[in-house]
C-alpha positions in Angstrom: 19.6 -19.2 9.4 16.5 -17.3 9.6 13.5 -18.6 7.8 12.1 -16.0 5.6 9.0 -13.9 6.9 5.8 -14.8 5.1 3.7 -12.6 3.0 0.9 -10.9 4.4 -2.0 -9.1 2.3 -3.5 -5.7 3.2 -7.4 -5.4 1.4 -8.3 -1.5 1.2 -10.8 -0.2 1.9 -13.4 1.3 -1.1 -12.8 4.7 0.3 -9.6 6.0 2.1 -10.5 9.5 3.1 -10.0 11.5 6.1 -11.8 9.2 8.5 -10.0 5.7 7.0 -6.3 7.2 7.4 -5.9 6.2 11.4 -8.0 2.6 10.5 -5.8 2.4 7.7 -2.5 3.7 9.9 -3.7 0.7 12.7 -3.7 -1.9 10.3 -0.6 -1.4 8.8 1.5 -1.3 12.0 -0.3 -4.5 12.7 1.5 -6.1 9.7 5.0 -4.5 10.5 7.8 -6.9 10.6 6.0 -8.9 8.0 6.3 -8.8 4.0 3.3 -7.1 3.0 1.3 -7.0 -0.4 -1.6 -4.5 -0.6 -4.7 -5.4 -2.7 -5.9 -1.8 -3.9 -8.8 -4.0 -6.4 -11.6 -2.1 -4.7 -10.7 1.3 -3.7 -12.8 3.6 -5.8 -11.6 7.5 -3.6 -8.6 7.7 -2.5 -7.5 10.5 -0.8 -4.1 12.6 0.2 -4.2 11.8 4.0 -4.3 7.8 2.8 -1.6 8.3 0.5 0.7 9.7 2.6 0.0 6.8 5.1 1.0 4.3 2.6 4.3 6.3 1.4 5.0 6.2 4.9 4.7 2.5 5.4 6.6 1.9 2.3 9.1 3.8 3.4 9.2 2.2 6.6 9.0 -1.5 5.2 12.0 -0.8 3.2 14.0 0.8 6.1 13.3 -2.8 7.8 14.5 -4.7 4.7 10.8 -6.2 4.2 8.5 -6.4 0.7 5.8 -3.7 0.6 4.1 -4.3 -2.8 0.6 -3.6 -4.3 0.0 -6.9 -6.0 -3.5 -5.2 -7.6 -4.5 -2.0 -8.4 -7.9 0.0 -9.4 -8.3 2.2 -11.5 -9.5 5.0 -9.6 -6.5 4.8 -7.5 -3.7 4.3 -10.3 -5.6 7.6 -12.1 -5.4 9.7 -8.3 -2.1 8.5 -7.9 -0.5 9.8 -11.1 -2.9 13.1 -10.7 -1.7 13.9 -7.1 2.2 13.0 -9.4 2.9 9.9 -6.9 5.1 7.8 -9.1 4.6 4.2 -7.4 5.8 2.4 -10.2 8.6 0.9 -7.7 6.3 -0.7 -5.3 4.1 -2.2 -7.8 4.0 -6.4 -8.0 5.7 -7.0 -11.8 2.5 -8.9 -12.6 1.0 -4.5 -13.3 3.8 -2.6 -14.5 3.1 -1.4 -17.5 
């Protein structure tokens, strides 16, 4: 039987702009085939490029039957999540949903 994979966290970065998206990209494909939580405590900008980065991975984690969750949240990027109408509510740890 095989043993289930173990947890790894993702910290973001403070700002995810334009120049953080491939660093961001990197790092997550570093993590695939792992269960991944993402700590978003400390972002403060967040911006479309990033966003789409991390829809992609969640899409991808779920294609290969793995957890992709963000365990914490900021406010800044709950607020530019709901304005930009991403509805994440699905990948959020049940710890934050409100």
């Amino acid at each position: 039987m095989p043993s289930k994979k173990a947890e790894k966290t993702l910290n973001l970065a403070a700002v995810l702009d334009l120049n953080e998206a491939s660093t961001l990209r990197s790092k997550l494909m570093g993590l695939r085939g792992s269960n991944v939580a993402i700590d978003a405590s400390g972002v403060e900008r967040l911006g479309t490029l990033c966003v789409q980065v991390l829809l992609a991975a969640a899409k991808t984690w779920n294609e290969d039957k793995l957890s992709f969750t963000f365990s914490k949240v900021s406010e800044a990027f709950q607020k530019t999540m709901q304005m930009i109408g991403v509805d994440m509510d699905h990948l959020l740890a049940k710890e934050i949903r409100q």
